[in-house]
C-alpha positions in Angstrom: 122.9 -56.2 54.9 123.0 -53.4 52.5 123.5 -50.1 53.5 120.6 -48.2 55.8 120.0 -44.7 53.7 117.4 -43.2 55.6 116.6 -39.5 57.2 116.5 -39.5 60.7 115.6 -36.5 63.5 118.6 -34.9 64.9 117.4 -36.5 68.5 117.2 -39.6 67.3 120.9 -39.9 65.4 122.8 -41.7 68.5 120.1 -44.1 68.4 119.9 -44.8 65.1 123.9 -44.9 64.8 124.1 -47.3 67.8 121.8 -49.7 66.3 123.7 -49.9 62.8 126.9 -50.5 64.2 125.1 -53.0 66.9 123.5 -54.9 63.4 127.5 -54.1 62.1 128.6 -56.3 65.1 126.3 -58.7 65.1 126.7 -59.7 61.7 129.7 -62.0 60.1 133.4 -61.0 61.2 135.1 -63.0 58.3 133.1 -61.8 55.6 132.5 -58.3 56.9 136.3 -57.8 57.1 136.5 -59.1 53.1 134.2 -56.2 52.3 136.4 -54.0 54.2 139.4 -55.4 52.1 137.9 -55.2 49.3 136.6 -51.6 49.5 139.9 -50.4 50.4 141.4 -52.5 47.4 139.1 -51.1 44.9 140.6 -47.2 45.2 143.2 -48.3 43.5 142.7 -51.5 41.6 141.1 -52.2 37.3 137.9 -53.5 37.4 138.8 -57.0 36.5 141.4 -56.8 39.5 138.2 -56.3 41.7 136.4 -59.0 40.1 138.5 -61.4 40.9 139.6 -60.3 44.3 135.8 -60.3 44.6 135.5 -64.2 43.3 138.0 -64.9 45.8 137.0 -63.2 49.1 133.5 -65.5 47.7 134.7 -68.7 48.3 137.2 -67.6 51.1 133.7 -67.1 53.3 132.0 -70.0 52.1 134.1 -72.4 53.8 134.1 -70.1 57.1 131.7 -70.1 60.0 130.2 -67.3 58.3 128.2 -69.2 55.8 125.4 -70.4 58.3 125.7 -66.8 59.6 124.5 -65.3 56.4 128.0 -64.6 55.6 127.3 -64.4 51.5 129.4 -61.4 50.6 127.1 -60.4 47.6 123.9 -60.7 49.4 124.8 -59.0 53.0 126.5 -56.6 51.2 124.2 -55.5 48.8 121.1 -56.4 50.3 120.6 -58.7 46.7 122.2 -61.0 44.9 124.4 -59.6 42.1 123.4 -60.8 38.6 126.2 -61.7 35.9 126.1 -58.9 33.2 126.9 -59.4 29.8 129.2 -57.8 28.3 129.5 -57.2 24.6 
């Protein structure tokens, strides 16, 4: 569900709002409203604070309706599925 950059005409802005925040409400409450928590909790929080609020929010929506929804945090959110990175 990752985010819609795009250019649109001036005329054709309420449109093209309407339908992102249709696709918003259409999509899955539970999870959508962890990514909302965890935006908002990421201003102030360490990266490894994130992380694991992230790893939790994870498994808080896959035992939620949500799941059969498409309700995977990483992949709505970012449109793909976040690799692990190694760190050295």
């Amino acid at each position: 569900m990752g985010p819609d950059l795009e250019a649109v005409d001036d005329a054709d802005l309420l449109n093209e709002a309407m339908a992102v925040a249709q696709k918003l409400a259409d999509g899955p409450p539970v999870s959508l409203g962890l990514i909302k928590g965890q935006i908002e909790a990421a201003w102030n929080s360490s990266l490894a604070s994130t992380l694991d609020d992230e790893a939790s929010s994870q498994a808080r929506a896959f035992v939620t309706e949500d799941l059969p929804r498409g309700g995977c945090l990483c992949a709505k959110a970012s449109g793909a599925l976040h690799r692990p990175i190694a760190m050295s």
